[in-house]
C-alpha positions in Angstrom: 103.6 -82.0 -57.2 103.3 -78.1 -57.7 104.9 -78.6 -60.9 102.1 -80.7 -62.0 99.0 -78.6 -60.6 100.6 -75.7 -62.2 100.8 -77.2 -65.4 97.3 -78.3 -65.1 96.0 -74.7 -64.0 97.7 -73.4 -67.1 96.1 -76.6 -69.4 92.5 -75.6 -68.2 93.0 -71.9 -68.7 94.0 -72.9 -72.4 90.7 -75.1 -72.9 88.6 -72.5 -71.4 90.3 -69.3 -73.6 90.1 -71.9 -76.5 86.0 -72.3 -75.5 85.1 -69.2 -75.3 86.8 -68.2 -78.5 84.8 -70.5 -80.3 82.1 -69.2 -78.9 82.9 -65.8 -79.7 84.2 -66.6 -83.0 81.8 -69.2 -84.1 80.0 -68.1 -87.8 76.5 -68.0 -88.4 75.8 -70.7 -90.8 72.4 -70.2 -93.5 70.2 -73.1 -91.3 71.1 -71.5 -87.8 69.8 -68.2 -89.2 66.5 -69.8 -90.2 66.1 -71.3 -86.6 66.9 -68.0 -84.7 64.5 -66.2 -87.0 61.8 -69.0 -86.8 62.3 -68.8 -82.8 62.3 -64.9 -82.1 59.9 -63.9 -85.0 56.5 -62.3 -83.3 54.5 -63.1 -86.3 55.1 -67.4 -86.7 54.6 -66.4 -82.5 51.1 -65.2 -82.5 50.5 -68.2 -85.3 51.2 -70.8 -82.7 49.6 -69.1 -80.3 46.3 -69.5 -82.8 47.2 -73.1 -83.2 47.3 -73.4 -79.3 43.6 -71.9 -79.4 42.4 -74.1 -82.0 43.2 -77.5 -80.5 41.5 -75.9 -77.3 38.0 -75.5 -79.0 38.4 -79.2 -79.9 38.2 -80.2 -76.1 35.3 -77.4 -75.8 33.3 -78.9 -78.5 33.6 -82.3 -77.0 32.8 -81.2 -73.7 28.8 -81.0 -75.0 28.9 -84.9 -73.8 29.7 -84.0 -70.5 26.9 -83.2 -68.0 25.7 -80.1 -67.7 25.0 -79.7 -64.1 23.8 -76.1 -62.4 22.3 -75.2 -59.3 19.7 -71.9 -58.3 18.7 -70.7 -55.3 16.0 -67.8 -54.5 15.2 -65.9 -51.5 11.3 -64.6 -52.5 8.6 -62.9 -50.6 5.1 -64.7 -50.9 1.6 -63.5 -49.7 0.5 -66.8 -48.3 3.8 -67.3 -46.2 5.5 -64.9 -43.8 9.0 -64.0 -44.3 11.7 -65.0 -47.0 10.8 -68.0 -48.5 13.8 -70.3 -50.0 13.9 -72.4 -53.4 17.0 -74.5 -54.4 17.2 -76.3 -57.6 19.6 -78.7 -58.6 19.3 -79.4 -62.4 21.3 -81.8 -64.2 21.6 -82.6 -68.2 23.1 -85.5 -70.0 22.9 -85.4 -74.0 22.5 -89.1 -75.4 22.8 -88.4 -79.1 22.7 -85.4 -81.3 22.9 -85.6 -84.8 24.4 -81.8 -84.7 25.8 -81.9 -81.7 29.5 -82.0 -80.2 31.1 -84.9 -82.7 30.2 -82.1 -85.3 31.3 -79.3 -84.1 34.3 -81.6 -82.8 35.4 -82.2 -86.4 34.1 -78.6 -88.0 36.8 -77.8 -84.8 40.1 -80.4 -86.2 39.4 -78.7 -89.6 39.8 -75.3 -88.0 42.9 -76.7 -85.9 44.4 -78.3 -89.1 43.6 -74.4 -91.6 46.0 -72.7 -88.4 48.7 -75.5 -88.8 49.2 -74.8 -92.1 49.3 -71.3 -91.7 51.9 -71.8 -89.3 53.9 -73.4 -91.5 53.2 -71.4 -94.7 54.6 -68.7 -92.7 57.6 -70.4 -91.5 58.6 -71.4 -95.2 57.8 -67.5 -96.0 60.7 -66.2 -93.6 62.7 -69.1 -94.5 62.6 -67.4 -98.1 63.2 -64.3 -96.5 66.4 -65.1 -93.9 68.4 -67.3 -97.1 68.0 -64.7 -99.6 69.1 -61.8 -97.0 71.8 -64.3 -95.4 73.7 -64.9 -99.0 73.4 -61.3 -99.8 75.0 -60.8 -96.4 77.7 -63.3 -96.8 78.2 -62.1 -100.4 79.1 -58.8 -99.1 81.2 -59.7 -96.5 83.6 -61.3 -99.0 83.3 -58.8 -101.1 85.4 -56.7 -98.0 88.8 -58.3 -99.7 88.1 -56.9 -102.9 87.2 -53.4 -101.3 90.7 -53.5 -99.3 92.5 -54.5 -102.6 90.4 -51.6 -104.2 91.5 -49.2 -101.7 94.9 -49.9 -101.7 95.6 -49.7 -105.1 94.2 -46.8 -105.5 96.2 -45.1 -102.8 99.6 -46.3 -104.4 97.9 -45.6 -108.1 97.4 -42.1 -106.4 100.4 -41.8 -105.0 102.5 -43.0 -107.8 101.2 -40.2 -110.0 101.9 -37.2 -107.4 104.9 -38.7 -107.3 105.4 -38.8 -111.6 103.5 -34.9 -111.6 106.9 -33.8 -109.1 109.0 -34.8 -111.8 106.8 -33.8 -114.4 106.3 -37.1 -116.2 102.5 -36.3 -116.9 100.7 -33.8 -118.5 97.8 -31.8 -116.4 95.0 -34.0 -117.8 97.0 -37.2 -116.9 97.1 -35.7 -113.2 93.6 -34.6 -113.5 92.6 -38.3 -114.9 94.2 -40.2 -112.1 92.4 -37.8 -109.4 89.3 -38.0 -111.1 90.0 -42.4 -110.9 90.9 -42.3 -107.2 87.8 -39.8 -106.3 85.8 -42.5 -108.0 87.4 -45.6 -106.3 87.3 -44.6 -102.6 83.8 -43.3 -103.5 82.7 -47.2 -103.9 85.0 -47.9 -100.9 82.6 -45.4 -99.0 79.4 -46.8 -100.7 80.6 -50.6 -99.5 80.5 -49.5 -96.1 76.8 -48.5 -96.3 75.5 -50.9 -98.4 77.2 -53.9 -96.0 75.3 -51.9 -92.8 72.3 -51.8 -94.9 72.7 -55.2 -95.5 73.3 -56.7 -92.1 70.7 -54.5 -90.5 68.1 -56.2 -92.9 69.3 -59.7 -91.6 69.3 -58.4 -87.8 65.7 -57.5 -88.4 65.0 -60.8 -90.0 66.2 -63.0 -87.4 64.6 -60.9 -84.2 68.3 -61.0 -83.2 70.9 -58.6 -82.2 73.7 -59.3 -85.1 75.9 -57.6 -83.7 77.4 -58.3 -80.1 79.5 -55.9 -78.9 82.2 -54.5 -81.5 81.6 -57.7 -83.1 80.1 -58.4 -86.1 78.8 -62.2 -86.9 80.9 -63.5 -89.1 78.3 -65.9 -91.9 79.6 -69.1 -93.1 78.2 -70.4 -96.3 79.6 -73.7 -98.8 79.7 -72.2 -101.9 80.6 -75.2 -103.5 77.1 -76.8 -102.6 75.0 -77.0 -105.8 70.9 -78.5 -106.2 70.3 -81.0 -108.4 68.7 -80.1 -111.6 65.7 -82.3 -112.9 63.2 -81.9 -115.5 60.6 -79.6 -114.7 57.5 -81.7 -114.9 59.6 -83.4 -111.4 59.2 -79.5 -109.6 55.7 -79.0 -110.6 54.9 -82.4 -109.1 57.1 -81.5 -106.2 55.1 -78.0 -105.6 51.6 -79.6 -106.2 52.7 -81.8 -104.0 54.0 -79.6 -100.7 52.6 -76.1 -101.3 50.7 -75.4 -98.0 48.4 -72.8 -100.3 47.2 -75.9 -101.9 46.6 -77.8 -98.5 45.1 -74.6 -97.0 42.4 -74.2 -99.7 41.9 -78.4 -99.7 41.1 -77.7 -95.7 39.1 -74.9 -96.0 36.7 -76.8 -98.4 36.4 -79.4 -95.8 35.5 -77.0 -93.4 32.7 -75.8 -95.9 31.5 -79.5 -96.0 31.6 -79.6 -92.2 29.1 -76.9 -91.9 27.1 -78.0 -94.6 26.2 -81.0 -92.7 26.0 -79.3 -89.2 23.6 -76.8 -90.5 21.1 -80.0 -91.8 21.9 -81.8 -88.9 20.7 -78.9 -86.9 16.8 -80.5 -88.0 16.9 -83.6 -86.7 16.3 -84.7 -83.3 18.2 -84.3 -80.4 17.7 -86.9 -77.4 19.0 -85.9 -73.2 18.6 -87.2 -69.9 17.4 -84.5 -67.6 17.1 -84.9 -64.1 16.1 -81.7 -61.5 15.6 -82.1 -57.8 14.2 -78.8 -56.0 12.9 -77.9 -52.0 10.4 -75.2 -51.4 9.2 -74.4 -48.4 10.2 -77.0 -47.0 8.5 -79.2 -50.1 11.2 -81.2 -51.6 10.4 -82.8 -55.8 12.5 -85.0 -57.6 12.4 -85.9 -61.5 14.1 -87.8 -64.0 13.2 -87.9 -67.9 14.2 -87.9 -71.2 14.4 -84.9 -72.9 13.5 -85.3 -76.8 14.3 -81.7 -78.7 13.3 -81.5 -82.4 13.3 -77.9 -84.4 10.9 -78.6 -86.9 10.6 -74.6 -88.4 13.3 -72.4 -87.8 12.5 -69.7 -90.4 14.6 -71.6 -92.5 17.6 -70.3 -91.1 19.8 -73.2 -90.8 19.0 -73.8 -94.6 20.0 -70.3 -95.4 23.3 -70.8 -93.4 24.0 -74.5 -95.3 23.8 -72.6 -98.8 26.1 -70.1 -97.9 28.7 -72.4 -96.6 27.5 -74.8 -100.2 28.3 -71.0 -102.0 31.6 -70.6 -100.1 32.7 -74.1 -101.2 32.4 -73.4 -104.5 34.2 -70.5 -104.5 36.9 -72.0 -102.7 37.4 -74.8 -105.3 37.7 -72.4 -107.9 40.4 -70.3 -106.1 42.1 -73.8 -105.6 42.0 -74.4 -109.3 43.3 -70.6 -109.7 46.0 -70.9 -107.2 47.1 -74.5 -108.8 47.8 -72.4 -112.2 49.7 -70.0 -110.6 52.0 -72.1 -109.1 52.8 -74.2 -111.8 53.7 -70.7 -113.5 55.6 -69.4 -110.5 56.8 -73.3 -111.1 58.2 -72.3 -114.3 59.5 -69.2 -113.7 61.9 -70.0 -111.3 63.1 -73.1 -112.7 64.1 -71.2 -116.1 65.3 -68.3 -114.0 67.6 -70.8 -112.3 69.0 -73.0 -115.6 69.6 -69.2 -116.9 71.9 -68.8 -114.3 73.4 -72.1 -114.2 74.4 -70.7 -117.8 76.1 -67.6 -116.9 78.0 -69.4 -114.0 79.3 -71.7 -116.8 80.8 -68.5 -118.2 81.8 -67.2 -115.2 83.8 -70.0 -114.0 85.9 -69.7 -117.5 86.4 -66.6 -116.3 87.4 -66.4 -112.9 90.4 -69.6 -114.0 91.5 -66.7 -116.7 91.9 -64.0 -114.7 93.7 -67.1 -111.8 96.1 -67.9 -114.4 97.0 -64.1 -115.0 97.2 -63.5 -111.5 100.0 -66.1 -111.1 101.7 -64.7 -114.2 101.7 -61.1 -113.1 102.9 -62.9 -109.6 106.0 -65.0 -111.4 106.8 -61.7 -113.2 106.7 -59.1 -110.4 109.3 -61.9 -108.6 111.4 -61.7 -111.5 111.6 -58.0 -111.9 109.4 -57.8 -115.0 106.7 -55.5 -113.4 106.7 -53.3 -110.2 104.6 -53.4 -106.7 101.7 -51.0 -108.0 101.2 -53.3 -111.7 100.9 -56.3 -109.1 98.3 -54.5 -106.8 96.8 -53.6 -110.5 96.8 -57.3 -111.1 95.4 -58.6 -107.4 92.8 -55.6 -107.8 91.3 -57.3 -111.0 91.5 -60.9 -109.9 89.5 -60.0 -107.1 87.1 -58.2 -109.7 86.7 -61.1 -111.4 86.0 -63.1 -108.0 84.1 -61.5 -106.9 81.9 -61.3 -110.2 81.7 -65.0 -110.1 80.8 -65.0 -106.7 78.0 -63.1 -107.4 77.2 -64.4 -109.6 76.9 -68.1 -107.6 75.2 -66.6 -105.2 72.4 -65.0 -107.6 72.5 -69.1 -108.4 71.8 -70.1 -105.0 69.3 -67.1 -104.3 67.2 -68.5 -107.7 67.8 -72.1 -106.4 66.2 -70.7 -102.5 63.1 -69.3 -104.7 62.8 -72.7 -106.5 62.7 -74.1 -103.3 60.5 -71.9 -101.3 58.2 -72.1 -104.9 58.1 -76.2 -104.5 57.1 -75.9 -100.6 60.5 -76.9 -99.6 60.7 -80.8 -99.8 62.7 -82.6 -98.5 65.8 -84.8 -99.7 66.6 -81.3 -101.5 
């Protein structure tokens, strides 16, 4: 029996080490970078926030249908009467129907509601853009830490090996001098590494609202390089930006909140029909009435006219910067999809490449076992495989960066 609770006590101290390694240990992947950021970020904050206050002057410019009920009271000193004198007023208000009245302002308000929605979500597609091209710059430099420990450790032995030729006077000064001048220059991009990763990691810290770093620890990123977007014509990504682009939308709302006021402003000279009710005491005097309000602004200085032009003017111009913004686009469109398929070419290369310089590693691998080549040509030989792979790694992540712009160009769609 103690055998068997012990070996239980020990089991759950294994699943709970093994838990909260994962925890500790789990990597970042690119989409939980884009939630963090979309959940700590002040600025898609205060954009909900907005959101929150439009939907609120919907209910406020509904509320006109409600009574309207208030209620006065007034202590006064009259000459025929001695003392205060007291008059209460109860009033009360019903509108029937008005042609500019809440249902307007009610949809000029759902326009308004719908413009901060979309700017909600332009935003969160803009630090989308932001967090993917700063997370696979990230990631890229984090891999590129095994080529920088190669690096360094070649050149140490490189270093090493000719001190160790200059004591037995195998080189000439300018060999020495060449070899020093090498290794100065190598650690020099060892040193550079370091700052350009912190640079680097500080950027996506400040992207995601997030401390990056928890304790000593640095997140590690995790990222499937071997995930590739489909390529189709480009007439398919114009359609697909023309389609989502919440700049398009934006401008398509704001017209119709031109419209809105157009109407409302017009509106504003017909009639407008109430029940009004008002029950007062004075002096003991009480008065009850009941009628129908009918309210009609015939001249108005032609204000509300005025007011219906500009918001005709404002329309106008708003179509024409939709028309503007649909051009540029299509040639932001364009730009990225042929930035992209330029890449996709140079990765062609680069693959070539990087199964060269695998095949020359194994060689230099099979020769150093069989004597052919010592420890230092091998590092020589890890040191430039990892070049190489870490150019083509680059070199697919400048592919996925262009592919994240074509993405962010087209509004993000889905099934991409």
């Amino acid at each position: 029996m103690i055998r068997m609770i012990k070996k239980n006590i020990i089991t759950l101290i294994l699943c709970i080490t093994i838990f909260n390694n994962n925890l500790i240990c789990k990597a970042l992947n690119m989409q939980q970078a884009v939630k963090i950021a979309h959940k700590n970020k002040p600025s898609l904050k205060a954009l909900k926030f907005a959101t929150a206050a439009s939907r609120a002057n919907e209910k406020v410019a509904i509320a006109g249908y409600l009574p309207q009920i208030s209620l006065s009271t007034t202590e006064q000193f009259a000459s025929s009467a001695k003392g205060l004198q007291n008059s209460t007023t109860l009033q009360a208000q019903q509108l029937i129907y008005s042609f500019s009245g809440p249902e307007r302002l009610k949809r000029i308000a759902k326009t308004e509601t719908a413009i901060a929605e979309l700017n909600e979500r332009n935003h969160e597609d803009l630090i989308r853009n932001e967090v993917e091209i700063s997370f696979l710059q990230t990631w890229l430099l984090q891999e590129k830490n095994k080529l920088i420990k190669t690096l360094k450790n070649t050149a140490i032995k490189t270093i090493k090996k000719s001190h160790h030729k200059d004591k037995l006077q195998l080189l000439g000064q300018n060999d020495v001098l060449k070899d020093s001048a090498n290794y100065a220059s190598q650690m020099a991009n060892v040193y550079a590494y370091i700052d350009e990763l912190s640079i680097s990691q500080d950027q996506l810290e400040f992207l995601l609202g997030n401390a990056y770093n928890k304790g000593n620890k640095t997140t590690e990123l995790s990222w499937n390089h071997n995930q590739e977007m489909q390529i189709k014509p480009l007439k398919y990504f114009y359609n697909l930006a023309l389609k989502n682009r919440k700049e398009i939308r934006l401008k398509e709302k704001t017209i119709e909140t031109h419209k809105e006021y157009q109407k409302y402003y017009k509106y504003n000279y017909l009639p407008e029909v109430s029940l009004t009710g008002q029950a007062s005491r004075y002096d003991q005097a009480v008065s009850n009435n009941v009628g129908i309000n009918l309210s009609w602004n015939l001249f108005d200085g032609s204000s509300n006219y005025r007011k219906s032009q500009q918001s005709n003017a404002n329309q106008l111009k708003t179509m024409q910067e939709k028309e503007s913004l649909i051009q540029q686009i299509k040639y932001e469109t364009q730009r990225a999809y042929h930035s992209l398929m330029a890449y996709k070419k140079q990765l062609t290369a680069k693959d070539a490449e990087f199964k060269q310089a695998e095949n020359e590693f194994s060689l230099a691998k099979l020769n150093f076992k069989i004597g052919i080549i010592s420890k230092v040509d091998l590092d020589n030989s890890m040191y430039n495989f990892e070049n190489t792979k870490f150019a083509w790694l680059t070199t697919k992540i400048n592919t996925s960066i262009k592919e994240s712009e074509l993405l962010f160009t087209c509004g993000y769609p889905t099934g991409l």
